[in-house]
C-alpha positions in Angstrom: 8.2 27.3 22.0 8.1 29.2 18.7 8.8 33.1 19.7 9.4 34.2 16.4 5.5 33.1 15.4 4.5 34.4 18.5 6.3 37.7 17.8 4.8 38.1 14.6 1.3 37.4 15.9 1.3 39.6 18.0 3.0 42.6 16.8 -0.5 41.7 14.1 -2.8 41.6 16.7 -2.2 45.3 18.3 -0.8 47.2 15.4 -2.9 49.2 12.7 -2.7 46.8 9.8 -1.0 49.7 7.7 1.9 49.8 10.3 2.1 46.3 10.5 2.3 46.1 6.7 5.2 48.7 7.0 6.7 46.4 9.7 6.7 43.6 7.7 8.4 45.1 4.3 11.4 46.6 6.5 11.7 43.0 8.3 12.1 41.4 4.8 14.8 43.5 4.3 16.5 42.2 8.0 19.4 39.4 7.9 17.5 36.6 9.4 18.7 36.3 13.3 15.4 35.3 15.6 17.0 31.9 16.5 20.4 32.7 17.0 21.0 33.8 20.7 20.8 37.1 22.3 24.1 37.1 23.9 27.1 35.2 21.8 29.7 34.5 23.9 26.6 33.3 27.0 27.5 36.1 29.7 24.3 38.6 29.0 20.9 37.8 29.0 20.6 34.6 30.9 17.0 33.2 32.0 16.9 31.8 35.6 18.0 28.5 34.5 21.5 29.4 33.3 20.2 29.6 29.4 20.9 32.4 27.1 17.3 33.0 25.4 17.0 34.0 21.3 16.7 37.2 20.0 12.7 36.6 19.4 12.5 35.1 22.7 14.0 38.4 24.3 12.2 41.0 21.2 8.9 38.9 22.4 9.6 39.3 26.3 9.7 43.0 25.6 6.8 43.1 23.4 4.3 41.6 25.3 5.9 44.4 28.7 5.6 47.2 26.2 2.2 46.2 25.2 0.6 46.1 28.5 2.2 49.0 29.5 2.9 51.8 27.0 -0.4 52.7 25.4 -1.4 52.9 29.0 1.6 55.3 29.9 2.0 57.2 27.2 -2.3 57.9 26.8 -2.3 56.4 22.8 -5.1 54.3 21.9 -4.0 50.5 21.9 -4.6 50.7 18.0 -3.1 53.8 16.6 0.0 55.2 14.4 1.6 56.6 18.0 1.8 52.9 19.5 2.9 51.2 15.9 6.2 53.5 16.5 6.4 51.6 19.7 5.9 48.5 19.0 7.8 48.7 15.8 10.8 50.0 18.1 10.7 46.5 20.0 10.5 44.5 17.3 13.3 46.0 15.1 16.1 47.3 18.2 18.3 44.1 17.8 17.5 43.1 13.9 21.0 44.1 13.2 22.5 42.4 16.5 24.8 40.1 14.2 25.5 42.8 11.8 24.1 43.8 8.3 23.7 40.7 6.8 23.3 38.7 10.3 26.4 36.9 9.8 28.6 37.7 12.2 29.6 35.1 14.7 29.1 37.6 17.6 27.0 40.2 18.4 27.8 43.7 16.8 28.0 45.8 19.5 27.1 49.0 17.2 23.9 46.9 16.1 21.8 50.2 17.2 23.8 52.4 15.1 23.1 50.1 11.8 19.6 49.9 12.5 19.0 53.5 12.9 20.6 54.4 10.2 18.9 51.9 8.0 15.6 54.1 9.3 17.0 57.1 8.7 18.4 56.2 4.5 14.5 54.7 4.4 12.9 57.6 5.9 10.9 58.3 3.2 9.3 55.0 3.1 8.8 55.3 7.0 7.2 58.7 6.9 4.9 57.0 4.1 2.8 55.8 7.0 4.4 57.7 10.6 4.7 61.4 10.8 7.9 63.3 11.3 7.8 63.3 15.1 7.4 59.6 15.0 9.8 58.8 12.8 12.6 60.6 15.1 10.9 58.6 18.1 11.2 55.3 16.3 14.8 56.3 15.4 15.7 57.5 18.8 14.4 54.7 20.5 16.3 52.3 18.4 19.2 53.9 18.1 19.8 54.7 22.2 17.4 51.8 23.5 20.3 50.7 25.6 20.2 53.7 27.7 23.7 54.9 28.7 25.6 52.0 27.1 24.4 53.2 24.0 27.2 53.6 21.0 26.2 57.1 20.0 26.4 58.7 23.6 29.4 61.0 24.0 30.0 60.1 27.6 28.3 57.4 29.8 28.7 59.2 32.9 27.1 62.1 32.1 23.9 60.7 30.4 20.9 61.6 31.3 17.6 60.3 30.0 15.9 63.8 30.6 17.9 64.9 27.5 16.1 62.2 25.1 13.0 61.5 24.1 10.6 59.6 26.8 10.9 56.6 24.3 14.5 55.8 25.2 13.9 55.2 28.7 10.8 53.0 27.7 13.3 50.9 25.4 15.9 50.6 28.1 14.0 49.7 31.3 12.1 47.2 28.7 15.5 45.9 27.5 16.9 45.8 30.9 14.4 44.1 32.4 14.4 41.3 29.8 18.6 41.4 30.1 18.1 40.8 34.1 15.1 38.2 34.2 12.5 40.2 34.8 10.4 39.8 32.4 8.4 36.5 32.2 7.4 34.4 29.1 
């Protein structure tokens, strides 16, 4: 099955077509890493049957969660600037997985870190179409979307999602979920 089509379409089909056009011009700019696997050494992320899906396979598992779920639980209308910051979230949380140029032979595990701060040094270009409170959402939820075992927290132990942004949990139950099985095709 072709995820990354899949992905695309429907990331297309629910955003405004001004966020999706934003989408699109900062994915251009992403090392190219939809087919290569979510997990490189095969330990994280296996499917029922023992497989280790792709990086659009797992963005796409998340997307079509986060669709059916966060307009409704966050009250945004299913086509609007506030759910293009999370749906653009999903789709861009593990663009950097293999590094910068997506040439690593395993996973960066400070892949959040590069993608946020290639949001924040294109911020202006962001806040072209997103406001300043969305921009910091989109940013937050990349950068900590895996929850307490995110790079930038100071101390795992002590996390708490009640001091971030209600986006982060949304990216890491979504993440988790996919990580675990959870989540179906």
């Amino acid at each position: 099955m072709n995820y990354t089509a899949k992905l695309f379409d429907l990331a297309r089909e629910h955003m405004t077509s001004n966020g999706f056009f934003m989408l699109m011009d900062i994915e251009k700019e992403m090392p190219e890493i939809w087919d290569r696997p979510t997990s490189s050494t095969g330990k994280y992320h296996l499917k029922a049957n023992g497989s280790v899906p792709s990086c659009s396979h797992h963005t796409y598992e998340m997307l079509v969660a986060g669709i059916k779920s966060g307009h409704r639980l966050f009250g945004h209308e299913q086509k609007s600037t506030e759910n293009d910051v999370y749906i653009m979230c999903i789709f861009l949380h593990d663009m950097m997985k293999y590094g910068v140029n997506g040439d690593r032979d395993h996973t960066d595990n400070n892949h959040e870190i590069l993608m946020s701060d290639y949001l924040w040094v294109n911020k202006g270009k962001i806040l072209e179409h997103l406001g300043h409170d969305q921009f910091n959402m989109l940013y937050m939820g990349v950068r900590y979307h895996a929850g307490r075992w995110s790079r930038s927290v100071p101390n795992r132990d002590e996390f708490d999602f009640s001091d971030y942004p209600p986006i982060v949990m949304f990216m890491a139950i979504l993440d988790m979920f996919s990580t675990v099985g959870v989540l179906a095709d």
